[in-house]
C-alpha positions in Angstrom: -22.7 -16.1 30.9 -25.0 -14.5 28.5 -24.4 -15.4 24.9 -24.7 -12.5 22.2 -24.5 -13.2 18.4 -22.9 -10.0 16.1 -24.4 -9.9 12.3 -22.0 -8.2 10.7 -24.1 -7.0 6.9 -22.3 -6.0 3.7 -23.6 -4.4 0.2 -23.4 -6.8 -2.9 -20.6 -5.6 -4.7 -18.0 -7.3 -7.2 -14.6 -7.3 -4.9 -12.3 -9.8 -3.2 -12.7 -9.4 0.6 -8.7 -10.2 2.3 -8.5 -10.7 6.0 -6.1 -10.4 8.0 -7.0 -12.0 12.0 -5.1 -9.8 14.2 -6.3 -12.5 17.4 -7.2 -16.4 16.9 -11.1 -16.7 16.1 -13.4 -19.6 16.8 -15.4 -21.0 14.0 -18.2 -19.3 12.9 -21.4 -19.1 10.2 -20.9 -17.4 7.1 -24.5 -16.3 5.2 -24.0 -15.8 1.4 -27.4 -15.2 -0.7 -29.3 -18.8 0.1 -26.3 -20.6 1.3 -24.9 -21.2 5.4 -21.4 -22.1 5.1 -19.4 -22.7 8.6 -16.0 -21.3 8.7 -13.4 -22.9 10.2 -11.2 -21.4 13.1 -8.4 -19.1 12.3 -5.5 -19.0 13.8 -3.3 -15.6 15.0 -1.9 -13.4 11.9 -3.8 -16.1 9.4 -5.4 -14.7 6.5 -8.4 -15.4 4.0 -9.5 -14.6 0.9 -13.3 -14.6 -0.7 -14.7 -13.0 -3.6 -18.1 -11.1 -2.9 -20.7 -10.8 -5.3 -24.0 -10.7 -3.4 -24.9 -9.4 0.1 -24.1 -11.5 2.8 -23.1 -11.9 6.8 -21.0 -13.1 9.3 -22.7 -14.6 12.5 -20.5 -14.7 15.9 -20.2 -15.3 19.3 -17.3 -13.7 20.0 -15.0 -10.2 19.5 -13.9 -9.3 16.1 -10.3 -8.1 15.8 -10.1 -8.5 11.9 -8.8 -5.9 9.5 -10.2 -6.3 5.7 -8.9 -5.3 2.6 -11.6 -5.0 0.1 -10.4 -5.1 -3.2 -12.6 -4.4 -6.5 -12.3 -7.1 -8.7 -11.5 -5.0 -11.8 -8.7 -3.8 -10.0 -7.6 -7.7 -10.1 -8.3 -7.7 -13.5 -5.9 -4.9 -14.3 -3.0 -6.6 -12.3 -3.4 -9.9 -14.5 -4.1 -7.9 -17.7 -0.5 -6.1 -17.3 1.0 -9.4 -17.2 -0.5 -11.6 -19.4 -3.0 -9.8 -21.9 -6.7 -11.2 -22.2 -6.1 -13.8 -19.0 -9.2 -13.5 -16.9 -8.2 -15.2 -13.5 -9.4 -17.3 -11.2 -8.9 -17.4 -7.6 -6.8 -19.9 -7.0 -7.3 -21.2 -3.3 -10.1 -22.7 -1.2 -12.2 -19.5 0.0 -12.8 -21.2 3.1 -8.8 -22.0 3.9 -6.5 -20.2 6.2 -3.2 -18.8 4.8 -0.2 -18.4 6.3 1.2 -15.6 4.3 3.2 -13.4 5.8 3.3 -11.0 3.4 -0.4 -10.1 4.1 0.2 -9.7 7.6 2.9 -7.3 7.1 0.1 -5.1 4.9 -1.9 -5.3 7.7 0.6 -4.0 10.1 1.4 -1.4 7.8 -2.1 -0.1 7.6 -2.2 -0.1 11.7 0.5 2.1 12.1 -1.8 4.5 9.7 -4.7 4.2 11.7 -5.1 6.3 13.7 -1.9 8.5 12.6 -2.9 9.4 9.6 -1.0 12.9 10.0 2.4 11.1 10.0 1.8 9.3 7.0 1.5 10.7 3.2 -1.1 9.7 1.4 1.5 8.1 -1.6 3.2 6.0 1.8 -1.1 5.0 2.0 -1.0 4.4 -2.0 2.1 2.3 -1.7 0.6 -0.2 0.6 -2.4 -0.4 -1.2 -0.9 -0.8 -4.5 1.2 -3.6 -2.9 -1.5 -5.9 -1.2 -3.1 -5.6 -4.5 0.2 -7.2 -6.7 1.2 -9.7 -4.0 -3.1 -10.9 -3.8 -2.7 -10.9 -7.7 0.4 -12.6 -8.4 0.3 -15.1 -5.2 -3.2 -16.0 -6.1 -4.4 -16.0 -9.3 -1.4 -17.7 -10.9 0.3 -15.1 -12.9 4.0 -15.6 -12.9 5.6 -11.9 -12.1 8.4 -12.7 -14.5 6.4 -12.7 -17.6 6.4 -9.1 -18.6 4.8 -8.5 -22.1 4.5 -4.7 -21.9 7.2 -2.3 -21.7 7.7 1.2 -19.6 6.5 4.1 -19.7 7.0 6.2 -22.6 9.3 9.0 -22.7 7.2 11.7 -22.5 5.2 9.8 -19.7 8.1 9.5 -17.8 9.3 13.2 -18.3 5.7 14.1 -17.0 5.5 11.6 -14.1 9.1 13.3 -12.6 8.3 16.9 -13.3 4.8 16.4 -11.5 6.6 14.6 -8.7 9.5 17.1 -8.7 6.9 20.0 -8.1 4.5 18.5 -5.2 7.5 17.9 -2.9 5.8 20.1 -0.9 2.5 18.9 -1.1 0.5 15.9 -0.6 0.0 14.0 -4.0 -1.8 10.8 -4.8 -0.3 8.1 -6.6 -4.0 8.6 -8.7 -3.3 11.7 -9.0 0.5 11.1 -10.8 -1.4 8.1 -13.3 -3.9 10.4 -14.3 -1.0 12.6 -15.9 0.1 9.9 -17.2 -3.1 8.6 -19.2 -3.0 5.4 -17.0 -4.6 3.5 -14.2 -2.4 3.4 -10.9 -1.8 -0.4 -12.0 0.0 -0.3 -15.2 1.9 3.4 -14.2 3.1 1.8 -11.3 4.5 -1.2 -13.1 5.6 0.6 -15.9 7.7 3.1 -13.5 9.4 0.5 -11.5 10.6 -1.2 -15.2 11.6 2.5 -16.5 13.5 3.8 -13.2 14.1 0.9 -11.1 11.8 2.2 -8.3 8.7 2.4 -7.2 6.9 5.5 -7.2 6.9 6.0 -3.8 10.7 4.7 -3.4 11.1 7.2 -6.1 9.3 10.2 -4.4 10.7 10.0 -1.0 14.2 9.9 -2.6 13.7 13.3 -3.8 12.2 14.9 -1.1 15.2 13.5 1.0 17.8 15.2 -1.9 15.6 18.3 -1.7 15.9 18.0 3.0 19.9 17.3 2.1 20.7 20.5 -0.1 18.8 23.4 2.1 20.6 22.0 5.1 23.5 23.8 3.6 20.9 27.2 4.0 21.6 28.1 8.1 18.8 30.5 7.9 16.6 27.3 7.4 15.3 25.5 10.3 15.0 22.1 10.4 10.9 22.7 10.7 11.2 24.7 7.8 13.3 22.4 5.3 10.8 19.4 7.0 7.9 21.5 5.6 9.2 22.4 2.1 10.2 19.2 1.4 6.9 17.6 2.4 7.3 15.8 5.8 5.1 16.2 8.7 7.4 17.4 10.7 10.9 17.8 11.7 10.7 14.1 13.8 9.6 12.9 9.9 12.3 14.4 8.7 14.7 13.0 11.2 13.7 9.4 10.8 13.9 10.2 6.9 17.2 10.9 7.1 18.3 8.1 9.3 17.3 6.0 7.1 18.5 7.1 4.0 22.2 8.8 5.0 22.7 7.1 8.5 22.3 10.2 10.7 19.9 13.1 11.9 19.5 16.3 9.7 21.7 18.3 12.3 24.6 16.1 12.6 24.7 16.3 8.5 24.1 19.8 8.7 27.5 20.0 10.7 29.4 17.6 9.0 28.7 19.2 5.9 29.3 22.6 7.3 33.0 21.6 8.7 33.4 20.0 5.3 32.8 23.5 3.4 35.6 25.3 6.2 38.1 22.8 5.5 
């Protein structure tokens, strides 16, 4: 059998590298700057965690079925900053240990389903999971505790603005970025400061309304269900079906009924 070795090269750059191993991986070499450091194996669904600050590469002997999560390091910054103001943290775990944390792997899941599909999936759904890996890598490993809170929500005017801006792209594709920037915050603190104001997440939030939106021009019978799946921002009527499972139990058309015998009566 001829062995082949895979150098696998990234760009120096300030971030915290998160991988998730979809298969178990044998050890391998790890080149950082001057320094050879052997990895250990990794097991099925096991994760890792290593800050990058200087080119380096991965030598193997063997298939790579890895999905990383690269994570700038100010962004982990800004997680701890919203918690406790002026803590600069510090990973928290051996960079060369495996973790069994199944929260990761269900972020990694998550993003599979998007590969590849990226037409069934909004990009505030895509937002969502980022914004999420990001907290749990935050809280779980830099030793913040989530329940100390010093700042508050959002302001009034913040949160009218947030809404409104939500309410009037229910049709269209908006970025959680997009709903910050209105906002005069990074995606961090408006995304913690909505969840304290509302009690949702943004994307909780936004998918609530679109579904009120679906439910009241179902009552329209000159509305197709492709139409109402359009206005209302779905990609298409199946997105709009499984949206409404969800949320009321049954498809659009049996609610359409029900309601419509409920009107007669």
């Amino acid at each position: 059998m001829i062995q082949y070795y895979v150098f696998l090269g990234f760009c120096a750059e300030d971030i915290y590298m998160v991988r998730l191993f979809l298969k178990a991986h044998p050890a391998n070499t790890l080149v950082q700057g001057r320094r050879r450091i052997n990895l250990p194996p990794r097991g099925s669904m096991e994760s890792a965690i290593r800050h990058v600050c200087e080119p380096f590469s991965w030598k193997m002997s063997h298939a790579v079925d890895v999905i990383n999560f690269e994570i700038p390091t100010v962004v982990i910054h800004d997680y701890l900053q919203s918690r406790r103001p002026r803590q600069i943290g510090q990973l928290k775990v051996d960079q060369n240990s495996s973790l069994a944390d199944p929260t990761i792997a269900s972020f990694g899941l998550a993003t599979l389903q998007v590969i590849g599909a990226e037409k069934h999936f909004t990009q505030f759904f895509v937002d969502h999971i980022v914004d999420g890996l990001c907290k749990h890598v935050a809280l779980q490993y830099f030793g913040v505790d989530d329940l100390e809170v010093r700042r508050g929500g959002l302001a009034p005017w913040q949160e009218r603005r947030a809404k409104d801006l939500m309410h009037s792209a229910i049709g269209r594709a908006l970025s959680l970025q997009e709903v910050a920037d209105a906002c005069g915050l990074s995606v961090v603190h408006f995304s913690r400061a909505f969840r304290k104001s509302t009690g949702y997440s943004p994307h909780k939030w936004f998918v609530e309304k679109r579904i009120e939106m679906a439910l009241s021009l179902l009552s329209d019978d000159t509305l197709s269900l492709t139409d109402i799946a359009a206005r209302c921002g779905f990609v298409d009527q199946s997105h709009l079906t499984k949206a409404c499972n969800r949320h009321v139990g049954m498809p659009p058309g049996v609610y359409r009924r029900r309601a419509a015998s409920a009107r007669v009566e």
